[in-house]
gemmi code that builds the backbone of each chain (N, CA, C; Angstrom):
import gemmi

chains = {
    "A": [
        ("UNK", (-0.602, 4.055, 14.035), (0.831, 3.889, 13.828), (1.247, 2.517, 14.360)),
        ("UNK", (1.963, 1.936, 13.371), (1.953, -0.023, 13.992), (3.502, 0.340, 14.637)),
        ("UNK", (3.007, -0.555, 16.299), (4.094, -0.291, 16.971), (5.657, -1.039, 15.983)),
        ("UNK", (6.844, -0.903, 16.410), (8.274, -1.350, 15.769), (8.792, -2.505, 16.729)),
        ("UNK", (8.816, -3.900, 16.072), (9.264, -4.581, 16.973), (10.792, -5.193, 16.388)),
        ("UNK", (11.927, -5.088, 17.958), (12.806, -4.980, 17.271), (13.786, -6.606, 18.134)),
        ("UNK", (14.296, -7.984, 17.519), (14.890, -7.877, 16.510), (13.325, -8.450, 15.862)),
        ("UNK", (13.896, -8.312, 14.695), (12.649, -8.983, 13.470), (13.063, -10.877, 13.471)),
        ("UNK", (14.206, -11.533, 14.057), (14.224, -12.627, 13.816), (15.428, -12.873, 14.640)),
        ("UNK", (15.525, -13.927, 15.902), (16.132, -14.724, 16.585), (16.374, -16.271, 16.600)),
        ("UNK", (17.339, -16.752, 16.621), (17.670, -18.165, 16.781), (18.504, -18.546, 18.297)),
        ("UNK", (17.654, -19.132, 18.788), (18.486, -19.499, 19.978), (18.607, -21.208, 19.988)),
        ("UNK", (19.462, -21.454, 21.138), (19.773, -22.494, 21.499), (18.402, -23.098, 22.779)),
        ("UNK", (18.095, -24.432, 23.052), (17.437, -24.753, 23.934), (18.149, -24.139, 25.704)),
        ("UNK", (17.350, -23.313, 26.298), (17.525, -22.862, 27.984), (18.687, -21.754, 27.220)),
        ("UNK", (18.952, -20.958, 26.405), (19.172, -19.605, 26.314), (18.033, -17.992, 26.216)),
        ("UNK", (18.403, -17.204, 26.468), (17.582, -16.539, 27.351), (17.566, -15.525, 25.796)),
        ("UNK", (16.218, -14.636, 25.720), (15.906, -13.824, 24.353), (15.388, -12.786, 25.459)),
        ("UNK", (14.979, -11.650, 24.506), (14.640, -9.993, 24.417), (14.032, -9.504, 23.579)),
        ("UNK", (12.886, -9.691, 23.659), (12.173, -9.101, 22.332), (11.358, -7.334, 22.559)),
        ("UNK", (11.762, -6.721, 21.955), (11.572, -5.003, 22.364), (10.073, -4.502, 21.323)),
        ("UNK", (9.607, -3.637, 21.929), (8.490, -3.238, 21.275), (8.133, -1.912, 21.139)),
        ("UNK", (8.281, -1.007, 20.520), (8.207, 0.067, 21.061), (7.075, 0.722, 19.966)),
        ("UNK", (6.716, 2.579, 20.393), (5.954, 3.157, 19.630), (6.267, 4.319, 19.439)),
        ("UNK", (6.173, 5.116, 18.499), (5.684, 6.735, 18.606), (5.320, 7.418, 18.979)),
        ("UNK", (3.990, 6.821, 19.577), (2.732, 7.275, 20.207), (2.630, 6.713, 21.112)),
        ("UNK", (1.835, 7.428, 22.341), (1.900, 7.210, 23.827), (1.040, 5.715, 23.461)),
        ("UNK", (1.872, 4.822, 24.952), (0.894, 3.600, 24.568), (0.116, 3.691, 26.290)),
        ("UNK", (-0.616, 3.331, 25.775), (-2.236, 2.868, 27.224), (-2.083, 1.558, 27.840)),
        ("UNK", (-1.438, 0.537, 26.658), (-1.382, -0.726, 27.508), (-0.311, -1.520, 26.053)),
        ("UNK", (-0.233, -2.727, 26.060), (0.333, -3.658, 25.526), (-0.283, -5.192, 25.795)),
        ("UNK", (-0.184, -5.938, 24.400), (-0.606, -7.144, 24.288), (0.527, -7.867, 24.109)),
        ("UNK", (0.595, -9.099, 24.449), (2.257, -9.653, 23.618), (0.876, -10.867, 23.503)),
        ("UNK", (1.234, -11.746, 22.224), (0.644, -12.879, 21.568), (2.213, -13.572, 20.621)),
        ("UNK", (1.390, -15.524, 21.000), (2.397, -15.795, 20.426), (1.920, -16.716, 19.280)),
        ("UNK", (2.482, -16.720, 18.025), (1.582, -17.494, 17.137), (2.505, -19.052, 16.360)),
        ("UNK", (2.439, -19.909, 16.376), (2.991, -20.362, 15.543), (2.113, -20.956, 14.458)),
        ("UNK", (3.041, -21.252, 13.304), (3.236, -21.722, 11.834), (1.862, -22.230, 11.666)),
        ("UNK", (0.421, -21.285, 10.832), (-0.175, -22.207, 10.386), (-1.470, -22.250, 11.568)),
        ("UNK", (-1.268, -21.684, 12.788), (-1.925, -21.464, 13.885), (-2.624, -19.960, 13.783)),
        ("UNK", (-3.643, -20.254, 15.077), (-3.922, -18.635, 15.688), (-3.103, -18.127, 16.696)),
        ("UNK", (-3.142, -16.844, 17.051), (-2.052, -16.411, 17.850), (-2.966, -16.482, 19.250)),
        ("UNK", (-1.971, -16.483, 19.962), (-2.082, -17.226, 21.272), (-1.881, -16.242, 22.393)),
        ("UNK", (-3.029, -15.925, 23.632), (-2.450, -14.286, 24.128), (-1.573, -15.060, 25.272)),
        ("UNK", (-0.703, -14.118, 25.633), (0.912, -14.131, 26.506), (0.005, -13.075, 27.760)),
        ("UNK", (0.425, -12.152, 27.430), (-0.043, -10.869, 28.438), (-0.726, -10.112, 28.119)),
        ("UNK", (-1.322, -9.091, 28.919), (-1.380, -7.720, 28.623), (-0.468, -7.029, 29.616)),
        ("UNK", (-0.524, -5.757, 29.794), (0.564, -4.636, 30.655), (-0.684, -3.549, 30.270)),
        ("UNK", (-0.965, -2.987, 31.573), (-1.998, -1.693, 31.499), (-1.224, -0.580, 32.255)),
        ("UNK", (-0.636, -0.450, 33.009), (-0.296, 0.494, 33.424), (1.133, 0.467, 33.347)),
        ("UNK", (2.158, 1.707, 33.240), (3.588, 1.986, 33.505), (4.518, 1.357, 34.148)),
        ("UNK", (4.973, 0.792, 34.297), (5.981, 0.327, 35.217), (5.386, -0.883, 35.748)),
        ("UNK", (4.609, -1.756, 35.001), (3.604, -3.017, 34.744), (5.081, -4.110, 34.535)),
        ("UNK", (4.915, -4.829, 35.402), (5.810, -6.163, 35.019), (4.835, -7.626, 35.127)),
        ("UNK", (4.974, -8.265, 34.239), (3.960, -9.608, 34.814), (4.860, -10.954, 33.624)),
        ("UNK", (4.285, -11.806, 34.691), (5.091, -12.819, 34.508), (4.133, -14.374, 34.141)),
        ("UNK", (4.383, -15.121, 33.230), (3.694, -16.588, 32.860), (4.958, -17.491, 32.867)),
        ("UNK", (5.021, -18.451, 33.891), (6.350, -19.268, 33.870), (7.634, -18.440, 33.370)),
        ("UNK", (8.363, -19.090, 32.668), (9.290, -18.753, 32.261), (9.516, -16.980, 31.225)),
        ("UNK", (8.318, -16.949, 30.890), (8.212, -15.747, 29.893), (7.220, -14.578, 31.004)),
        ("UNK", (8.011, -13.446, 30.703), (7.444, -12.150, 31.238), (7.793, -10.873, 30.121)),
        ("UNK", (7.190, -9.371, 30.855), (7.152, -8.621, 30.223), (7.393, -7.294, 30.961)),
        ("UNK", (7.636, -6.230, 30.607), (7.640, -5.104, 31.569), (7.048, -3.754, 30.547)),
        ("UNK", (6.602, -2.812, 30.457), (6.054, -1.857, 29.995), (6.666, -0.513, 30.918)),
        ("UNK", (7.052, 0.394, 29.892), (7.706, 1.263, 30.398), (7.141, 2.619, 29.092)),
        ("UNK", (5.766, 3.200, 30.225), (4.924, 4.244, 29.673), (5.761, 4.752, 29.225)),
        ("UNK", (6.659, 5.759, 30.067), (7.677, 6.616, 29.661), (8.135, 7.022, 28.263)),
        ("UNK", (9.178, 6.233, 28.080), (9.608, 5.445, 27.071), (8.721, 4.593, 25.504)),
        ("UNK", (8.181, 4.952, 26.353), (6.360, 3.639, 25.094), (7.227, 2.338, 24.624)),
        ("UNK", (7.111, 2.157, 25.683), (8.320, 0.755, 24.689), (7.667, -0.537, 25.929)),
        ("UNK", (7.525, -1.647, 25.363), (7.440, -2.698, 26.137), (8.275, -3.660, 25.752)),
        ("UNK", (8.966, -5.043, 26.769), (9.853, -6.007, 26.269), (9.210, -7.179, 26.883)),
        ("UNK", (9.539, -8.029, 26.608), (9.504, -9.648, 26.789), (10.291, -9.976, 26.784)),
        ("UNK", (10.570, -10.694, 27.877), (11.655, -11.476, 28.297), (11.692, -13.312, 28.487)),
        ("UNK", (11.908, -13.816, 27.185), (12.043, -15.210, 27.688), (12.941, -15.617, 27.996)),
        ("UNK", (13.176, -16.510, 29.602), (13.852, -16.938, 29.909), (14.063, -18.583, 29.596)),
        ("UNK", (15.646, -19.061, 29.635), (15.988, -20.939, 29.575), (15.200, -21.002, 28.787)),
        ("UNK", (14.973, -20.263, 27.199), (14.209, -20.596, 26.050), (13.736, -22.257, 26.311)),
        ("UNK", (12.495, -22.425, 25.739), (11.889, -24.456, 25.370), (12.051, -24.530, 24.203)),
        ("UNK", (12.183, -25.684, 23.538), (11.510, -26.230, 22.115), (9.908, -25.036, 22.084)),
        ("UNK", (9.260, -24.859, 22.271), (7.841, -24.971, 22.418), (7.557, -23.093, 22.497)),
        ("UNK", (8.670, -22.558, 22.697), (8.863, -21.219, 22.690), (8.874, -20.947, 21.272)),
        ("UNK", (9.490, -21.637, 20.313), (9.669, -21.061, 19.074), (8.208, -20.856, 18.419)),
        ("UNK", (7.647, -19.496, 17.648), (6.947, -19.158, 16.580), (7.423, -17.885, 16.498)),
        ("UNK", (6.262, -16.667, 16.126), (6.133, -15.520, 15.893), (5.359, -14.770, 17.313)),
        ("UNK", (6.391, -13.637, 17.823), (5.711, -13.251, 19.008), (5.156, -11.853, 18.177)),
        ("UNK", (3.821, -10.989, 18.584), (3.249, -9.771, 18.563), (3.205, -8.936, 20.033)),
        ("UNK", (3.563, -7.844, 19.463), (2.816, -7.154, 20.247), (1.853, -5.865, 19.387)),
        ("UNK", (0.879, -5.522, 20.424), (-0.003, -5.070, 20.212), (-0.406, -3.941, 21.082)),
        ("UNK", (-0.905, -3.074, 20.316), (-1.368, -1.441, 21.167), (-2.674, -1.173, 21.260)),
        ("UNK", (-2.743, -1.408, 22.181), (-4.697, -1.639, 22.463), (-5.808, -0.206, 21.923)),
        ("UNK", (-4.915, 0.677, 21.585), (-6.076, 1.825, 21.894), (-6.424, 1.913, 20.373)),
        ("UNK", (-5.555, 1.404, 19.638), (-6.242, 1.070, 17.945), (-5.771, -0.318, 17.620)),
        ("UNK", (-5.568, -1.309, 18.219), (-5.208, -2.451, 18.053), (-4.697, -2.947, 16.975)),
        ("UNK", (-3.253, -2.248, 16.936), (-2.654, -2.114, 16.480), (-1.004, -3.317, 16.487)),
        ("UNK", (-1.074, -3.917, 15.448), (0.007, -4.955, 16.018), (1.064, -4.919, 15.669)),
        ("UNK", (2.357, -4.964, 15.701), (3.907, -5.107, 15.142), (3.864, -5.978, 13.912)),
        ("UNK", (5.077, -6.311, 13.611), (5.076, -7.160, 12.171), (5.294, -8.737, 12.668)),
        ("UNK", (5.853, -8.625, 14.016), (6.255, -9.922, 14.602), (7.720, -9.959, 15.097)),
        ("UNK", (8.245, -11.218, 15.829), (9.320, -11.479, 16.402), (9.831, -13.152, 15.904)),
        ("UNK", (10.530, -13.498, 14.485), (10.454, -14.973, 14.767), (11.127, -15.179, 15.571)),
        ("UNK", (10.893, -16.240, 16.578), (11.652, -16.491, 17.362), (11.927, -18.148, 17.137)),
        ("UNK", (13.339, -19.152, 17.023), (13.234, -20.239, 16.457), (14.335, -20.660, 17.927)),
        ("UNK", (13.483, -21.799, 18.472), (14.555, -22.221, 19.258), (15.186, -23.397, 19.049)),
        ("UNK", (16.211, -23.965, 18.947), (16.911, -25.574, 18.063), (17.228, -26.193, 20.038)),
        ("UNK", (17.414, -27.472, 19.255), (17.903, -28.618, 20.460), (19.511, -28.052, 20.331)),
    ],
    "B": [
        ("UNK", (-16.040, -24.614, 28.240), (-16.465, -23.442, 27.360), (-16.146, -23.290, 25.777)),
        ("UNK", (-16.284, -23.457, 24.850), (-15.938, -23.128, 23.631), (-15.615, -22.286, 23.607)),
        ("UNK", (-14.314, -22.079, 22.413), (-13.451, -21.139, 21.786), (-13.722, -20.062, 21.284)),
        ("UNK", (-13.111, -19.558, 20.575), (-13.927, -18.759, 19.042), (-13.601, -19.378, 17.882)),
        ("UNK", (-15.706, -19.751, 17.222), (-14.914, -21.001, 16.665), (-15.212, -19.670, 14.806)),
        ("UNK", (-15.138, -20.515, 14.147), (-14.737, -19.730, 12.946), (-15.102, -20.809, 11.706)),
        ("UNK", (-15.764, -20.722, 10.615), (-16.074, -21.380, 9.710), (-16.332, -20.618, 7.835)),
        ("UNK", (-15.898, -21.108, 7.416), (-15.440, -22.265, 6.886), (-13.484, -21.891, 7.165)),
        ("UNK", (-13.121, -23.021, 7.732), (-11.424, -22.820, 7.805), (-11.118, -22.447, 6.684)),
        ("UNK", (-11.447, -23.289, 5.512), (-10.918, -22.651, 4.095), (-12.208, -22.369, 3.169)),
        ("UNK", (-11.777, -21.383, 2.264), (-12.430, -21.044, 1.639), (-12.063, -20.802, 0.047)),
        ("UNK", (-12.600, -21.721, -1.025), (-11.528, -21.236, -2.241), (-13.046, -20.273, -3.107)),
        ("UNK", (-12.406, -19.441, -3.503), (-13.306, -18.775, -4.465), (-13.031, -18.210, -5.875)),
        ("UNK", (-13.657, -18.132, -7.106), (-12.744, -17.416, -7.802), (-13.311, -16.499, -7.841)),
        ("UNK", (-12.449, -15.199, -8.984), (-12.858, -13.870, -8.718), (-13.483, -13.233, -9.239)),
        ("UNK", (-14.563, -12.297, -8.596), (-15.276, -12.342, -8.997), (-16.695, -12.951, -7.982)),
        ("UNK", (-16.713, -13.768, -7.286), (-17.292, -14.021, -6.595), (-17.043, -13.755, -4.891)),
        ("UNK", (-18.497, -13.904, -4.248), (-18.265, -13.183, -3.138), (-17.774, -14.165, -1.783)),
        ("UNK", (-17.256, -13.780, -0.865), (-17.133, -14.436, 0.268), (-17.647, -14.050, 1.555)),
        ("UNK", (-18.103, -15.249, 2.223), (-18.487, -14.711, 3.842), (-17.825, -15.853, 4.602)),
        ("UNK", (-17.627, -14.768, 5.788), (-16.551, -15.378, 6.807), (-17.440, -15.180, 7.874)),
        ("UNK", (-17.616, -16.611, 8.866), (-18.317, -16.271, 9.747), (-17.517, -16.395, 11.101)),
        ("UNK", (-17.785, -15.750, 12.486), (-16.959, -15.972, 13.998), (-18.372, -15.790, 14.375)),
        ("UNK", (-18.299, -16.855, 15.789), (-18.721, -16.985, 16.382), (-18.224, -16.839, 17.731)),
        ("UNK", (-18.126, -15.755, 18.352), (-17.331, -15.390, 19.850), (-17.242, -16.530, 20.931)),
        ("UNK", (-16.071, -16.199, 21.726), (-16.563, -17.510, 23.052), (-17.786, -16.465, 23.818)),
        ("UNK", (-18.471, -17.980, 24.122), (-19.325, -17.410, 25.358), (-19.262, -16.235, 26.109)),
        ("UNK", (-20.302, -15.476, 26.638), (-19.905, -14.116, 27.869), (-19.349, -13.153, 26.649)),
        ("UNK", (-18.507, -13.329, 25.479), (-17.904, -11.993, 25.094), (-18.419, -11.313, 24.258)),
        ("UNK", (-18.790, -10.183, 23.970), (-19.889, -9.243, 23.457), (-18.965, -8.033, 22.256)),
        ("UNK", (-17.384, -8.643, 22.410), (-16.692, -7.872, 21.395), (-16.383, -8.348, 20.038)),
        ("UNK", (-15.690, -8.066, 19.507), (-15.739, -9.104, 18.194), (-14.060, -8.070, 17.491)),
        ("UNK", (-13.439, -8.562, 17.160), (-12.603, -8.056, 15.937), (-11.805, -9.007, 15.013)),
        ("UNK", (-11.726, -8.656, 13.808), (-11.304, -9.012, 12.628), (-9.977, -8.847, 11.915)),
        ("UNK", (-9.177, -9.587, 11.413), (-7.840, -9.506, 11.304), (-7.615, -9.978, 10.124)),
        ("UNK", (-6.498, -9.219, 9.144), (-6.033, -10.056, 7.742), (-4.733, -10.078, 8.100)),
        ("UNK", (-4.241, -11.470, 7.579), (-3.038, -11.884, 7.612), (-2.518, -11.831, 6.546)),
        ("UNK", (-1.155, -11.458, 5.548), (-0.931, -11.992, 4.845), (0.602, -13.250, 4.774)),
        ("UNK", (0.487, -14.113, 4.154), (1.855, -14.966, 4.348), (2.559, -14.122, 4.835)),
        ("UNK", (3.569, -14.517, 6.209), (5.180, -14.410, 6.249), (5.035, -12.667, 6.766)),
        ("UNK", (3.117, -12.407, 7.429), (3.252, -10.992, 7.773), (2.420, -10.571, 9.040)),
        ("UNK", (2.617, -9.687, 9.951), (1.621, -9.642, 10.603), (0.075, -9.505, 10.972)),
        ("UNK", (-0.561, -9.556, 11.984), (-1.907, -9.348, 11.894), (-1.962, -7.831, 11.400)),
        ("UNK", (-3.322, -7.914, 10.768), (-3.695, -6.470, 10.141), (-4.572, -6.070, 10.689)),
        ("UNK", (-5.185, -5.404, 11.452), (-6.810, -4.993, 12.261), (-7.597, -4.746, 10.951)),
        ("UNK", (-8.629, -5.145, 11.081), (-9.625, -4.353, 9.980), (-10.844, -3.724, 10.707)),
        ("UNK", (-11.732, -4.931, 11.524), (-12.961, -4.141, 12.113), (-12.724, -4.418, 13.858)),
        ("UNK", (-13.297, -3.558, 14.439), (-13.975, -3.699, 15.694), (-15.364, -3.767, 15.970)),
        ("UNK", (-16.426, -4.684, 16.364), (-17.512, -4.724, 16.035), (-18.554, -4.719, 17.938)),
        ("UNK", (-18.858, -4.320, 18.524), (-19.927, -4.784, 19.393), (-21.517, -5.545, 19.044)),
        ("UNK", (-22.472, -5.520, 19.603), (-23.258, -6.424, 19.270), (-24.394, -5.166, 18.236)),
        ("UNK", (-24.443, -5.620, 17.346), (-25.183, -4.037, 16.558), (-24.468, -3.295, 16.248)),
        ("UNK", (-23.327, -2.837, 16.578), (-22.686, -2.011, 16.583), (-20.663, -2.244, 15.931)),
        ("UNK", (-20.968, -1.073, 14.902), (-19.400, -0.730, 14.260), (-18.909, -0.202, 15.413)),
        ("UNK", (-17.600, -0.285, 15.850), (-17.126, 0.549, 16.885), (-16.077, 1.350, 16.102)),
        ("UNK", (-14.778, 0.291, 15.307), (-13.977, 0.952, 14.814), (-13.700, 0.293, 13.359)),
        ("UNK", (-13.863, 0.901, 12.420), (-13.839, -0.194, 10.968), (-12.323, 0.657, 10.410)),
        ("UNK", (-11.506, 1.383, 11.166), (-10.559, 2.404, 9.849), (-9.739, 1.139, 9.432)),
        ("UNK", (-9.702, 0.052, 9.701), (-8.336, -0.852, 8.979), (-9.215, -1.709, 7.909)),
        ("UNK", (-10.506, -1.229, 7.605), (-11.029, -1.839, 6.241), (-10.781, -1.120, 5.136)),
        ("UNK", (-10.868, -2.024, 3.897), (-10.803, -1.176, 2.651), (-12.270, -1.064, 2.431)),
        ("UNK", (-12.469, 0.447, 1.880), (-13.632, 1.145, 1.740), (-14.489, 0.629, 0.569)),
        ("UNK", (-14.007, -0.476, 0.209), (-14.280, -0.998, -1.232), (-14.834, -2.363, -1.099)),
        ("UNK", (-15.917, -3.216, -0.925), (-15.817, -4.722, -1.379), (-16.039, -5.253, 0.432)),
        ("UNK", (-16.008, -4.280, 1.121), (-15.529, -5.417, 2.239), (-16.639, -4.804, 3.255)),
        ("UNK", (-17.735, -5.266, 3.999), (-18.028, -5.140, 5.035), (-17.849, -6.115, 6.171)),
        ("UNK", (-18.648, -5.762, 7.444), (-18.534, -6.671, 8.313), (-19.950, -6.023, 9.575)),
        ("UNK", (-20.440, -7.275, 10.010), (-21.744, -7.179, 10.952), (-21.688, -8.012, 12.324)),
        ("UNK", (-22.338, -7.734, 13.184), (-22.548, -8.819, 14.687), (-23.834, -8.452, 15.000)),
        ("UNK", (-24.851, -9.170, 14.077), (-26.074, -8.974, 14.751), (-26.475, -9.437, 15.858)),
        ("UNK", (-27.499, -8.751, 16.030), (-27.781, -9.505, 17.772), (-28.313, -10.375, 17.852)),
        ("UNK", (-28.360, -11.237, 16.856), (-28.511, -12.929, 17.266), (-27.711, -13.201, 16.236)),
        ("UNK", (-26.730, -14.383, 16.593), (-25.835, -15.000, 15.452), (-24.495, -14.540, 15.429)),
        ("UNK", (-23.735, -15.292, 14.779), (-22.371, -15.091, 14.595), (-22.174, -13.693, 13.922)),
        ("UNK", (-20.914, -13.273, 13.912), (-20.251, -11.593, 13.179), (-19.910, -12.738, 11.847)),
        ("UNK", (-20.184, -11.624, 10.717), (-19.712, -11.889, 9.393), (-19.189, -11.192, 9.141)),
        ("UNK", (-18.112, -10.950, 8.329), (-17.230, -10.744, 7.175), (-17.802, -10.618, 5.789)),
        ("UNK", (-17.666, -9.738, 5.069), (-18.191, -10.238, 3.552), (-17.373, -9.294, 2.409)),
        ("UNK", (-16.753, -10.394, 1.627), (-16.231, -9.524, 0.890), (-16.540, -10.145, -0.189)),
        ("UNK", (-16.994, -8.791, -1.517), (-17.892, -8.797, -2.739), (-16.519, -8.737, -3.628)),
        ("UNK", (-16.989, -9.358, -4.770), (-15.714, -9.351, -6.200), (-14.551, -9.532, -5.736)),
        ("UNK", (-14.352, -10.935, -4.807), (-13.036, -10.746, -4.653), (-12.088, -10.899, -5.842)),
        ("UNK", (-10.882, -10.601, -5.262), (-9.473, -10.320, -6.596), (-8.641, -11.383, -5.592)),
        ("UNK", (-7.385, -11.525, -6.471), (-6.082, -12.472, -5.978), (-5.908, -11.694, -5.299)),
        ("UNK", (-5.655, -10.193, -4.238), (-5.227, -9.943, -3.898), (-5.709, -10.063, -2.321)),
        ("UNK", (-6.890, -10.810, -2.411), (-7.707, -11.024, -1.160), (-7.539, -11.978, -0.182)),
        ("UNK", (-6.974, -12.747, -1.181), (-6.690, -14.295, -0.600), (-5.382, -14.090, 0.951)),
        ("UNK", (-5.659, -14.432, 1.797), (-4.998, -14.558, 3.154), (-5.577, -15.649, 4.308)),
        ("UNK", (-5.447, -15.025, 5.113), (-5.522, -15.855, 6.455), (-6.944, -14.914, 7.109)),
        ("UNK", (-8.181, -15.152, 7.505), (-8.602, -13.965, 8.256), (-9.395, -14.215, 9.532)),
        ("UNK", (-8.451, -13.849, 10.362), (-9.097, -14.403, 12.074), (-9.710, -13.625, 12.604)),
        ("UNK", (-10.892, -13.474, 13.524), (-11.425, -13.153, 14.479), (-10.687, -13.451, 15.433)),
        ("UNK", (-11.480, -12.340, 16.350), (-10.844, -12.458, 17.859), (-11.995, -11.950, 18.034)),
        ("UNK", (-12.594, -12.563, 20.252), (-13.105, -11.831, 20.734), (-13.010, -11.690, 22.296)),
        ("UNK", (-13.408, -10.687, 22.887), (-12.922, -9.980, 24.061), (-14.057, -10.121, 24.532)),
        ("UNK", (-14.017, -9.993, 26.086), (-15.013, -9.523, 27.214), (-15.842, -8.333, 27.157)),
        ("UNK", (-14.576, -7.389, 27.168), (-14.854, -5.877, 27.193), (-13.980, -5.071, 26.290)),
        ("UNK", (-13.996, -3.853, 26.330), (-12.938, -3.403, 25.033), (-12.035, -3.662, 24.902)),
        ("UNK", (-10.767, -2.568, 24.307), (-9.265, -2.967, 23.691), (-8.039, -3.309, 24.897)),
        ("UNK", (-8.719, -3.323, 26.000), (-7.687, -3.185, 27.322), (-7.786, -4.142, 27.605)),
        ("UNK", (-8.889, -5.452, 27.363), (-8.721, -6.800, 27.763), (-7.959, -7.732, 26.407)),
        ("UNK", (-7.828, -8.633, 27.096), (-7.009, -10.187, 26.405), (-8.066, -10.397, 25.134)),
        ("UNK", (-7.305, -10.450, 23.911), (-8.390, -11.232, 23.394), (-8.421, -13.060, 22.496)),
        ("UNK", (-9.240, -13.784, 22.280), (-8.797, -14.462, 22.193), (-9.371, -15.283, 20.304)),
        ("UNK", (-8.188, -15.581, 20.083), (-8.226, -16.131, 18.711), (-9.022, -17.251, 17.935)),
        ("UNK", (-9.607, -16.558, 16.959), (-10.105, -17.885, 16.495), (-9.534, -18.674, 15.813)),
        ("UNK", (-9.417, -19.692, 14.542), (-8.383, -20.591, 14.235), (-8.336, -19.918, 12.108)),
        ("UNK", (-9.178, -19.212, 12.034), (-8.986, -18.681, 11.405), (-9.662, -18.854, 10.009)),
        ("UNK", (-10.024, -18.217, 8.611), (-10.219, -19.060, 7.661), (-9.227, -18.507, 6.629)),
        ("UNK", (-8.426, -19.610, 5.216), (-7.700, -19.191, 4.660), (-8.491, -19.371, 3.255)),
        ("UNK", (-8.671, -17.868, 2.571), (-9.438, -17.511, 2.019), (-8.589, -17.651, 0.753)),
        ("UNK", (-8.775, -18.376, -0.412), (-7.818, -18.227, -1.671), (-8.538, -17.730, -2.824)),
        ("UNK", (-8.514, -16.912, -3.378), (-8.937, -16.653, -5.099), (-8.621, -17.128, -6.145)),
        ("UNK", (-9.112, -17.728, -6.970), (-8.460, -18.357, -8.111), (-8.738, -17.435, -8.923)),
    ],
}
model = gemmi.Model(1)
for chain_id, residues in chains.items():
    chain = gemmi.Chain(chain_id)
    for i, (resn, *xyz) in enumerate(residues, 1):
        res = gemmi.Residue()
        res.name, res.seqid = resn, gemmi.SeqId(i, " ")
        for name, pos in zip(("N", "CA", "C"), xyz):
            atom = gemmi.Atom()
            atom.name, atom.element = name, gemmi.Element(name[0])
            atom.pos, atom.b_iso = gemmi.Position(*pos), 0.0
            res.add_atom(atom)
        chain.add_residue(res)
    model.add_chain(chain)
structure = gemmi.Structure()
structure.add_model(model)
structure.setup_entities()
């Protein structure tokens, strides 16, 4: 079952802050977030293995909330360099979303 | 350390004829999986492969398409009679250990049918 990632497409401004939600049906075991841009391979961000898992890379983090089966990403003071397509992914059939564009302007 | 490198980046074929896609894992990683892209869509899983070993193939079509990681040499891809409908993006990835670790991308090859 391919997890639902929700919004399907964001535009922000440069140092405005995004939310990208991920959720499933089915119990999730862990979470991948990858980020790909235009024409590229996708690029890994995190994983989250356990419940109540928060982890953080500079400015961009994530939190996983078993419960719920839902994981988010949180980029913060968006960059130029933030903008492509974010995934997430459900490890136990590796299983990926459709994507997140995310486009950030000057 | 090298990547996961991936060859031929492009590939044009017409249809009717067959294609092979080769990955070559980074160093140390003993996993292997396979991905179709299509334009403007997400990754698609197709295989999970260990060294000898199918682990998980359900995101292949049962038709035209295998995939191998022998124990010496790069994992192939091979898909027989391809159609226009084949033509995409198709990356490898490979991991350390199973689906709970990071995995990491290869650059991909974009496979077209004429």
């Amino acid at each position: 079952q391919q997890p639902v990632q929700s919004p399907q497409a964001v535009i922000l401004r440069e140092g405005e802050d995004a939310v990208i939600n991920c959720s499933s049906s089915k119990a999730l075991y862990s979470v991948h977030w990858y980020r790909q841009k235009h024409g590229e391979a996708p690029v890994f961000l995190m994983i989250l293995l356990k419940g109540g898992e928060q982890k953080g890379h500079e400015k961009i983090s994530a939190s996983f909330n078993e419960k719920k089966q839902q994981s988010s990403l949180y980029l913060t003071a968006s960059q130029l360099s933030y903008s492509g397509t974010y995934f997430c992914g459900t490890a136990e059939k590796l299983v990926f979303g459709k994507g997140t564009k995310l486009t950030v302007n000057p | 350390n090298a990547g996961v490198m991936q060859n031929p980046r492009h590939l044009v074929r017409r249809r009717g004829q067959e294609a092979r896609l080769r990955c070559s894992p980074m160093k140390g990683h003993s996993h292997v999986y396979w991905y179709r892209q299509l334009p403007e869509e997400g990754l698609k899983f197709m295989v999970y492969l260990q060294k000898e070993n199918i682990i998980d193939e359900s995101g292949m079509p049962k038709e035209r398409f295998s995939a191998e990681f022998p124990k010496e040499g790069p994992s192939i891809l091979r898909i027989q009679q391809v159609v226009r409908g084949d033509s995409a993006a198709y990356f490898c990835a490979s991991s350390t250990t199973g689906a709970t670790t990071e995995q990491y991308f290869g650059p991909g090859t974009r496979l077209t049918v004429t």
